[in-house]
Every structure is written in structure tokens, then in C-alpha cells.
C-alpha positions as CSV (number, residue, x, y, z in Angstrom):
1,X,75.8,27.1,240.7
2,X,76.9,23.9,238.9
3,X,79.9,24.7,236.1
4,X,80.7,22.3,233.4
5,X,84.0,21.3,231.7
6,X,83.7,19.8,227.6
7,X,86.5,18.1,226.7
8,X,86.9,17.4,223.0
9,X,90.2,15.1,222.4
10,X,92.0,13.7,220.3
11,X,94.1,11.0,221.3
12,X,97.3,10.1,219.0
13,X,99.2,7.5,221.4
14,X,96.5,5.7,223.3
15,X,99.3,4.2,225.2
16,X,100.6,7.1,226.8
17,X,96.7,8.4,227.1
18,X,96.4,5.5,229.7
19,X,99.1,6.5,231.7
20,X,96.9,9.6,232.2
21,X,93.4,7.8,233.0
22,X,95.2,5.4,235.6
23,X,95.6,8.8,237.6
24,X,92.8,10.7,236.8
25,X,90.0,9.1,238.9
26,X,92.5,9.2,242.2
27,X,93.1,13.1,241.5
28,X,89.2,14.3,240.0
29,X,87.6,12.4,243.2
30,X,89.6,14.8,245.9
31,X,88.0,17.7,244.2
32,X,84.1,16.7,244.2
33,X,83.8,16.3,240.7
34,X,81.3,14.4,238.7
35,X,81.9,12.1,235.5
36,X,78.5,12.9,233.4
37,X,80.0,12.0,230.2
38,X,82.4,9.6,228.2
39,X,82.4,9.2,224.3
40,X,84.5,7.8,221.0
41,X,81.0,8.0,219.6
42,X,78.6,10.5,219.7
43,X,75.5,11.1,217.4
44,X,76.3,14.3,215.7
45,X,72.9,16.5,215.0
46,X,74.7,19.1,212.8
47,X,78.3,19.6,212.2
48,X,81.5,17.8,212.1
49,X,82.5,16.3,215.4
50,X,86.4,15.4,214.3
51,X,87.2,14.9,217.7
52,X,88.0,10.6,219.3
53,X,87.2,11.5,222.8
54,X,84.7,14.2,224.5
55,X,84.2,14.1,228.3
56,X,81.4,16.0,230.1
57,X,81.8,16.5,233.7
58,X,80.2,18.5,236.5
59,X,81.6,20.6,239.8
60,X,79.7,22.2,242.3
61,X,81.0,25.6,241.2
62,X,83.5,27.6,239.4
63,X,86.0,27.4,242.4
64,X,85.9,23.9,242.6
65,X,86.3,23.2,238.9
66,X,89.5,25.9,238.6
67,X,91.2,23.7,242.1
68,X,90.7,20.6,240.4
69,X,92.4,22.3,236.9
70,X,94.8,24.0,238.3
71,X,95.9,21.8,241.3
72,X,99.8,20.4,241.3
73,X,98.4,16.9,241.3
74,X,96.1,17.0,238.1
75,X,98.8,19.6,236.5
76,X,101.7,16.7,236.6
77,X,99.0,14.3,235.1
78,X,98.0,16.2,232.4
79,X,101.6,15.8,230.8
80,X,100.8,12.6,229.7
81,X,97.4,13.6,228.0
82,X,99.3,16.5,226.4
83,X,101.9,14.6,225.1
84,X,99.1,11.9,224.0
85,X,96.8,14.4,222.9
86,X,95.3,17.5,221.5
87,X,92.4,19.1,223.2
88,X,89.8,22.0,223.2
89,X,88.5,22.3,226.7
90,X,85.8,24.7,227.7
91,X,84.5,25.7,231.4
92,X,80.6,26.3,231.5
93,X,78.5,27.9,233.7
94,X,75.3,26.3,234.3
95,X,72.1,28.7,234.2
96,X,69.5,29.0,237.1
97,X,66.3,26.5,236.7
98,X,63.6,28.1,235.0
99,X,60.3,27.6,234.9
100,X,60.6,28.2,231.3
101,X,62.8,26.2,230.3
């Protein structure tokens, strides 16, 4: 079953930010991931939305999403967001279809 990772960032040095896209796509692509949302600007329905970045994106399952996190490769790139950045990043799990639904 599909799991989900929300990314709501903000970016403080947008220079040292793109030292960590330049690598991203090289290291996300090994691990099957999919890009299913990017942005600064998002409608907010209700709420505050303080955030300059959120990022949606989708892995085939939990064990995917966790080898992607927690691989060497993405861990030595995601120095440069932390120093760049703060973030609240959540894993999902996606729910069954439903007839219902």
C-alpha cells in the first residue's frame, strides 16, 4: 500500500537550500519515489499555513519510503536542508480504495 511523506519547510538560506535540491533528484530516483507535490503557495481552506515550502510525495510502501529516509546518501544531503531549513515531516499511510469513498 502506497505511504506518503508531507514536508512543511521553511527555508531561511535559499542558497544553501539549493545545494540540497541539486542532489535530491539523483538520490529520491534510486529509491522509486514519486514527486506529487511542490508549493511556496498553497490555498489554505482553514488555518494558518506558516510554512515557504510543502512537498508531497509518494513510495510504493513503507519500506521503500524509510530506505530512501534513512539511506547514507539522502542522510549526507539532508545536512544542507537542515542547516537551510526547519521542517515538520510526516510519513502517511495510504488507506485501501473504497467503494465508499
Amino acid at each position: 500500500m502506497s505511504v506518503y511523506i508531507v514536508a512543511q519547510i521553511n527555508i531561511h538560506d535559499r542558497d544553501r537550500y539549493a545545494q540540497y535540491e541539486a542532489g535530491f533528484m539523483d538520490v529520491f530516483a534510486q529509491y522509486g519515489g514519486e514527486i506529487l507535490a511542490v508549493d511556496e503557495a498553497p490555498a489554505v481552506l482553514e488555518g494558518q499555513w506558516a510554512c515557504t515550502r510543502t512537498v508531497l510525495i509518494r513510495f510504493a510502501d513503507d519500506a521503500a519510503a524509510r530506505a530512501w529516509y534513512d539511506s547514507d546518501a539522502y542522510q549526507e544531503l539532508a545536512h544542507h536542508r537542515w542547516a537551510a531549513s526547519a521542517a515538520d515531516i510526516a510519513l502517511l499511510h495510504g488507506v485501501p480504495a473504497s467503494p465508499g469513498l
